[in-house]
C-alpha positions as CSV (number, residue, x, y, z in Angstrom):
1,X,10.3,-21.1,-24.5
2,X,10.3,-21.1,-21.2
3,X,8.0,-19.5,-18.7
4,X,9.0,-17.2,-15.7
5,X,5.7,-17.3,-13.9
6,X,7.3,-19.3,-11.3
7,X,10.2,-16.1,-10.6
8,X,6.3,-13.7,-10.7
9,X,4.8,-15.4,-7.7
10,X,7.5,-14.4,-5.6
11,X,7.2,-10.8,-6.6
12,X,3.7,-10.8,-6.6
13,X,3.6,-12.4,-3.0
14,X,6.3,-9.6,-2.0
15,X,3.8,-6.5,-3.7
16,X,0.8,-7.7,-1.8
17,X,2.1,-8.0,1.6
18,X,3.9,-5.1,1.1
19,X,0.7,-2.8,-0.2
20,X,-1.1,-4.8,2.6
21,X,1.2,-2.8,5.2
22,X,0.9,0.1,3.6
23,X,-2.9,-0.4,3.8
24,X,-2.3,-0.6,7.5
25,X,-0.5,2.2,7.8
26,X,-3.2,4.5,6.0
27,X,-5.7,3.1,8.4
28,X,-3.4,3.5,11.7
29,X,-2.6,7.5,10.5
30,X,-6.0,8.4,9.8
31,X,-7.6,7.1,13.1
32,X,-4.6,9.3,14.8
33,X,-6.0,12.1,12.8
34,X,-9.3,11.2,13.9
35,X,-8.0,11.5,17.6
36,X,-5.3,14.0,16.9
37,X,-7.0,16.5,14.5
38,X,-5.6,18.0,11.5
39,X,-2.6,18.1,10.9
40,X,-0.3,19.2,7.5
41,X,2.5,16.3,8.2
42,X,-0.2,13.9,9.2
43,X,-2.1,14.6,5.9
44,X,0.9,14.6,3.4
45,X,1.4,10.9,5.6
46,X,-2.0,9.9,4.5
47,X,-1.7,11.2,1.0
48,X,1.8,9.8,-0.1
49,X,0.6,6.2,1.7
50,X,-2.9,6.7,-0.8
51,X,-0.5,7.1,-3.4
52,X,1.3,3.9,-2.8
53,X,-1.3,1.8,-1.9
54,X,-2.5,2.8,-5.6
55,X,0.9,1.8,-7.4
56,X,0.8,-1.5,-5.3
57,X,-3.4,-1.7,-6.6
58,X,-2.3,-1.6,-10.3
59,X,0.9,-3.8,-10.2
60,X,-1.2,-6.3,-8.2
61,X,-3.7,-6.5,-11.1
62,X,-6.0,-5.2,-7.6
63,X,-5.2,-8.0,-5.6
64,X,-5.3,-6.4,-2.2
């Protein structure tokens, strides 16, 4: 039988630099929250990126 880990580490390269951005992007929206104040958009932003970034946590086994 053979084994597809070599078809994973592509993927798996793909989901961490990709939840990596995303991680960026949460930090960049809430410092402009910090400068900008509240805001509903900003904060569904922030909210739907913490929701990502937790998809990308569990399929990267929390390699972040």
């Amino acid at each position: 039988m053979q084994s597809d880990k070599g078809s994973a580490a592509p993927q798996d390269a793909g989901q961490t630099k990709a939840a990596k951005h995303v991680s960026g992007a949460h930090e960049l929206l809430k410092k402009l929250r910090e400068k900008l104040g509240e805001h509903p958009e900003l904060g569904e932003a922030i909210t739907e990126l913490e929701m990502a970034l937790s998809i990308l946590t569990v399929r990267t086994a929390g390699l972040l």
